[in-house]
C-alpha positions in Angstrom: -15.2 10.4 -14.0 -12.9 9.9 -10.6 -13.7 7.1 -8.8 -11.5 8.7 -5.7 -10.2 12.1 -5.1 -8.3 13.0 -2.4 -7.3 16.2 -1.4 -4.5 17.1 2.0 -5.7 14.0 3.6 -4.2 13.4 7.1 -4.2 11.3 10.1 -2.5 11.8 13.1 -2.2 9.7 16.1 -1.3 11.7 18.8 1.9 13.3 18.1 2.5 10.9 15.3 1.3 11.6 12.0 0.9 8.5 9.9 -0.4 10.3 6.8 0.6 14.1 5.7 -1.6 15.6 3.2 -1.8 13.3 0.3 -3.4 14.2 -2.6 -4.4 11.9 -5.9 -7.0 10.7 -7.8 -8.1 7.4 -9.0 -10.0 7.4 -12.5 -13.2 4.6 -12.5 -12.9 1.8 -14.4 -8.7 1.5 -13.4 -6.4 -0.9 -11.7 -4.9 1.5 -9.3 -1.9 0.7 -7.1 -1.1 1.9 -4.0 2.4 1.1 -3.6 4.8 1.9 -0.8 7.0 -0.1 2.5 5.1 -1.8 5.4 4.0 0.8 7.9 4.0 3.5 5.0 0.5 4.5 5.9 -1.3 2.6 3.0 -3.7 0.8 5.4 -4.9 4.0 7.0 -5.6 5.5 3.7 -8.0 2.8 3.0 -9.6 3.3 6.5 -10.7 6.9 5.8 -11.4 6.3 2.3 -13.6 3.7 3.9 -15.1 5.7 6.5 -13.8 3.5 9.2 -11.7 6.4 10.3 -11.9 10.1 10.1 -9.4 12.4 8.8 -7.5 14.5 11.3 -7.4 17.0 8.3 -8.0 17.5 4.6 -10.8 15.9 2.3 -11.9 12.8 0.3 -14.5 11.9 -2.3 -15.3 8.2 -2.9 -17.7 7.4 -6.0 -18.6 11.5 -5.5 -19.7 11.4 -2.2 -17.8 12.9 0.5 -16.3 10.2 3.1 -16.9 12.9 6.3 -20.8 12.7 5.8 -20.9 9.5 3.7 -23.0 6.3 5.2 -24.5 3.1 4.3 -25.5 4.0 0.8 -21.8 4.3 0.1 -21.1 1.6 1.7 -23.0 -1.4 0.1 -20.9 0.1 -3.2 -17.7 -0.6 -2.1 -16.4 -4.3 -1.8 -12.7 -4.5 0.7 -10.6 -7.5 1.4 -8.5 -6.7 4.5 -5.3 -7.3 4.6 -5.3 -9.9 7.4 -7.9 -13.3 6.4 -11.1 -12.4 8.1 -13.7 -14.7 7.0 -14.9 -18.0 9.3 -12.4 -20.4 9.2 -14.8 -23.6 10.4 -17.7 -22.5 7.2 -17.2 -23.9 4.1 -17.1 -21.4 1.0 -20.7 -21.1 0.1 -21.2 -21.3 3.8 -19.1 -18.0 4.2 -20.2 -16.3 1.2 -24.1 -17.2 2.1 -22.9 -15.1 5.0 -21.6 -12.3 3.6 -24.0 -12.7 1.0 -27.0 -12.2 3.5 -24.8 -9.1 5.5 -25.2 -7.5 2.0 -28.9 -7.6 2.1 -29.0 -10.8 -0.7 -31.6 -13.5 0.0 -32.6 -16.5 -1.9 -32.5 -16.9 -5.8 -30.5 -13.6 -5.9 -27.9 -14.6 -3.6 -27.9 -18.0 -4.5 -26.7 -16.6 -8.3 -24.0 -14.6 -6.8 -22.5 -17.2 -4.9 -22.9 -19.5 -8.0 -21.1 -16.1 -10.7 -18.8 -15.3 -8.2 -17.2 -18.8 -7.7 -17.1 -18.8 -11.5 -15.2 -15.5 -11.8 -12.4 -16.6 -9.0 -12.3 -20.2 -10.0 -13.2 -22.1 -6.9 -15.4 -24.8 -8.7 -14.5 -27.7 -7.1 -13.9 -26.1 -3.2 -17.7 -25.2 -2.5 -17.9 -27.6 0.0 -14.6 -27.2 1.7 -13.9 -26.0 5.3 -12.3 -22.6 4.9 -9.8 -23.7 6.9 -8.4 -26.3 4.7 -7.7 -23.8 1.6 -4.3 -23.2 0.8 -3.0 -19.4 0.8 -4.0 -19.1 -3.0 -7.8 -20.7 -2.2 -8.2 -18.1 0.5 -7.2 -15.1 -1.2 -10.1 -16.3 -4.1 -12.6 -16.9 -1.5 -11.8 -13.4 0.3 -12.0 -11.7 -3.3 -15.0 -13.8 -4.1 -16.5 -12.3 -0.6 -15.7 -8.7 -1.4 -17.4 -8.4 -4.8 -20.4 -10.8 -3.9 -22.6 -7.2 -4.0 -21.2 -6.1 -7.2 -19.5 -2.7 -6.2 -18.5 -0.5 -8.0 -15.2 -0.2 -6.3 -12.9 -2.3 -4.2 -10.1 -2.1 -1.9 -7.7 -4.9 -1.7 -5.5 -4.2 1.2 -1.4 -6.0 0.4 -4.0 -9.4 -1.1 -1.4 -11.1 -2.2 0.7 -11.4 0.6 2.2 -14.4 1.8 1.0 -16.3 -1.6 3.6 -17.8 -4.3 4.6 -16.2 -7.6 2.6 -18.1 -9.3 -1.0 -17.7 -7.5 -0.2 -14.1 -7.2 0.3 -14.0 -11.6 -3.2 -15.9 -11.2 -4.7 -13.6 -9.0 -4.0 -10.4 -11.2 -5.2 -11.7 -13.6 -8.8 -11.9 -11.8 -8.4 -8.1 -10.9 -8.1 -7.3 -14.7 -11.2 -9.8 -15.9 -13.0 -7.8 -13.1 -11.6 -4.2 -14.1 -12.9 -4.9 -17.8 -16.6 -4.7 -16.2 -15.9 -1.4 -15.4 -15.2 -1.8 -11.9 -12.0 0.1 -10.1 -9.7 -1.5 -8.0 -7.9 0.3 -5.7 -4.7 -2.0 -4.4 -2.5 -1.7 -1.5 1.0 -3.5 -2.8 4.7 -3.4 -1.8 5.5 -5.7 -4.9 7.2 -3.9 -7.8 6.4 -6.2 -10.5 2.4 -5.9 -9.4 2.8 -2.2 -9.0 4.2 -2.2 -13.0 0.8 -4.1 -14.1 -1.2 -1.0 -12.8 -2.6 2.0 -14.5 -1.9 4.6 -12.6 0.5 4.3 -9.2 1.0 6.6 -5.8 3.8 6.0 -4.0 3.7 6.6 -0.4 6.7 6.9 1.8 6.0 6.8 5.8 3.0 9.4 4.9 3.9 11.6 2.0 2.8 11.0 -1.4 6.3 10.7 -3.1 5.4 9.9 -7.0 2.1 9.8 -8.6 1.4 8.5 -12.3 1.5 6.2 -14.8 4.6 3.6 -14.1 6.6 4.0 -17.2 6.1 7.8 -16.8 7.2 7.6 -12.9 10.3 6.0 -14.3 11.3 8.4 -17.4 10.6 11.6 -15.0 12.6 10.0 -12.2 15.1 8.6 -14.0 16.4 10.5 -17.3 19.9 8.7 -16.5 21.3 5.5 -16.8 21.0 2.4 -14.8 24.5 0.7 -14.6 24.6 -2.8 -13.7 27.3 -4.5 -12.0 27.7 -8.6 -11.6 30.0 -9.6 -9.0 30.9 -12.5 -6.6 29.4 -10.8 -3.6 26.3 -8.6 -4.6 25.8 -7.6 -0.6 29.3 -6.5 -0.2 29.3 -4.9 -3.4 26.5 -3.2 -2.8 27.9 -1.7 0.9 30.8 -0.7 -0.4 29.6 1.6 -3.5 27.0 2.9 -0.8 29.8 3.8 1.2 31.4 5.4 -1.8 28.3 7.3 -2.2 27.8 8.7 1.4 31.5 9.6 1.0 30.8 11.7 -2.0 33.5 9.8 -4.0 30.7 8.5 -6.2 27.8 10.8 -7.6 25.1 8.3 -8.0 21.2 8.7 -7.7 20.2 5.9 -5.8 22.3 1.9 -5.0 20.3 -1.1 -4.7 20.0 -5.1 -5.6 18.3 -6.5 -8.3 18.7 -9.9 -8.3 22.2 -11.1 -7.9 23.2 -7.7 -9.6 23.8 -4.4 -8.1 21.5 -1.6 -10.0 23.3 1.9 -9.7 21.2 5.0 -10.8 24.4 7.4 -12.9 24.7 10.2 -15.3 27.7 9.1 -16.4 28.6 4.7 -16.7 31.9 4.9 -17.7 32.9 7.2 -15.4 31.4 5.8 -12.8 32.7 2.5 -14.2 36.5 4.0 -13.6 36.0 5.5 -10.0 34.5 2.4 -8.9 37.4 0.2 -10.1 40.1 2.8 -9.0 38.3 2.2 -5.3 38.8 -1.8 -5.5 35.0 -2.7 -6.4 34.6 -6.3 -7.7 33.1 -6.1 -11.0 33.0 -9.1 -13.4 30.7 -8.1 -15.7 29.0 -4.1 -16.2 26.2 -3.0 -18.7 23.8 -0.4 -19.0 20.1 -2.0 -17.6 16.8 0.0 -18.4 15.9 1.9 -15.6 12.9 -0.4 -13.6 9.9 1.1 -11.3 12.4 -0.9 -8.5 14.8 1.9 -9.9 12.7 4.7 -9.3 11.1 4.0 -6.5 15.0 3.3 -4.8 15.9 6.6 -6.3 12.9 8.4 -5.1 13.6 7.1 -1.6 16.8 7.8 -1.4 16.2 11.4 -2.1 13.8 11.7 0.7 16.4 10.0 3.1 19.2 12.5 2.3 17.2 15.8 2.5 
């Protein structure tokens, strides 16, 4: 069953067209990832899908009903934490989720246990009574979440959630998506974080409006990158970096996409030790090379730099 199917989805803005006929589908029951730059057109997806915003073209099924003619009924089904914090920041957190709770059409005994499971599921015990606007980043995001599945839907869209929160909270915080996915509820999330985008089952990427690579992520990587990845430490990874670009654009070096990784410089090659010898004959510091396993970084650097140089 398909949570989402979309089919030649657009939206344009005048003249501007923010997304260009995507098509994918997202399987119930998955952690999907939405993955792509700021201004890629990710948040506009999730406004049609929403039925916040109609399509300029093209079709969409959410949870098999069709987002043109859809309405409340869909609605109270699906659960969405925006990508800017938009609960009440002078409530506590029961006071916002009895709230939300009571916009969801919950009263009494019955919201009064969803306010009591879903503090339980994102681990505010301890906060109930705290102003929202004393949370930290990582207390937010739980109480946002916490707000968003207070209905139980069956699906939810988490618009770029983990923004703006450390490593750490954000390692917590997936891990809340997966004890929710394992109750057979699909996520559909927004990200522009590589390592998130390699914890989900199945990935889009989207590029300024086009649908650029859909898939599992270790399939994504094997069908986008058969070659190698050579690595390259060196004193100056930024100036490194420049100048093999520069070698590239000049068409000394045949190479399928330059990028950092770390303090390292990732090149995408058919051939390392050849590359290896045109990059030294052309002066490039390198104090230490060795063949890296292509990453979904890799790919995605690759993929984008094959839409830049069409």
């Amino acid at each position: 069953m398909l949570a989402t199917s979309v089919n030649h989805l657009t939206r344009r803005f005048g003249s501007f067209t923010a997304v260009n006929g995507i098509s994918f589908e997202v399987p119930e029951g998955q952690v999907f990832g939405f993955l792509g730059p700021n201004g890629s057109g990710k948040t506009t997806t999730i406004r049609m899908l929403l039925g916040l915003l109609q399509p300029s073209d093209g079709t969409a099924t959410v949870l098999g009903q069709d987002i043109s003619r859809a309405g409340n009924e869909l609605r109270e089904q699906l659960g969405y934490m925006s990508q800017k914090f938009s609960l009440y920041r002078d409530l506590t957190v029961v006071e916002n989720l009895r709230f939300f709770g009571k916009g969801y059409g919950l009263s009494n005994a019955t919201l009064r246990q969803r306010i009591e499971e879903v503090i339980g599921i994102t681990g505010l015990q301890g906060q109930e009574n705290t102003p929202t606007k004393n949370l930290s980043g990582g207390w937010a995001q739980r109480l946002a979440l916490s707000a968003a599945i207070l209905h139980k839907p069956q699906l939810i869209f988490l618009d770029e959630p983990t923004a703006g929160v450390d490593p750490i909270q954000r390692r917590a915080f997936w891990g809340l998506l997966y004890d929710l996915a394992r109750t057979d509820v699909t996520i559909f999330v927004t990200t522009h974080y590589m390592d998130e985008a390699e914890h989900c089952e199945n990935l889009a990427f989207i590029y300024f409006g086009d649908i650029i690579a859909r898939g599992a992520p270790h399939d994504i990587v094997e069908s986008t990158l058969p070659e190698h990845v050579l690595a390259i430490e060196t004193r100056d990874p930024v100036q490194t970096l420049h100048a093999i670009r520069n070698l590239k654009q000049g068409g000394v070096l045949d190479a399928d996409g330059v990028s950092l990784f770390g303090a390292e410089v990732h090149v995408n090659i058919q051939d390392p030790d050849l590359a290896k010898s045109v990059l030294a004959q052309n002066g490039i510091d390198m104090q230490r090379t060795y063949a890296a396993r292509p990453s979904l970084e890799d790919a995605f650097i690759a993929l984008v730099d094959r839409v830049d140089t069409k």
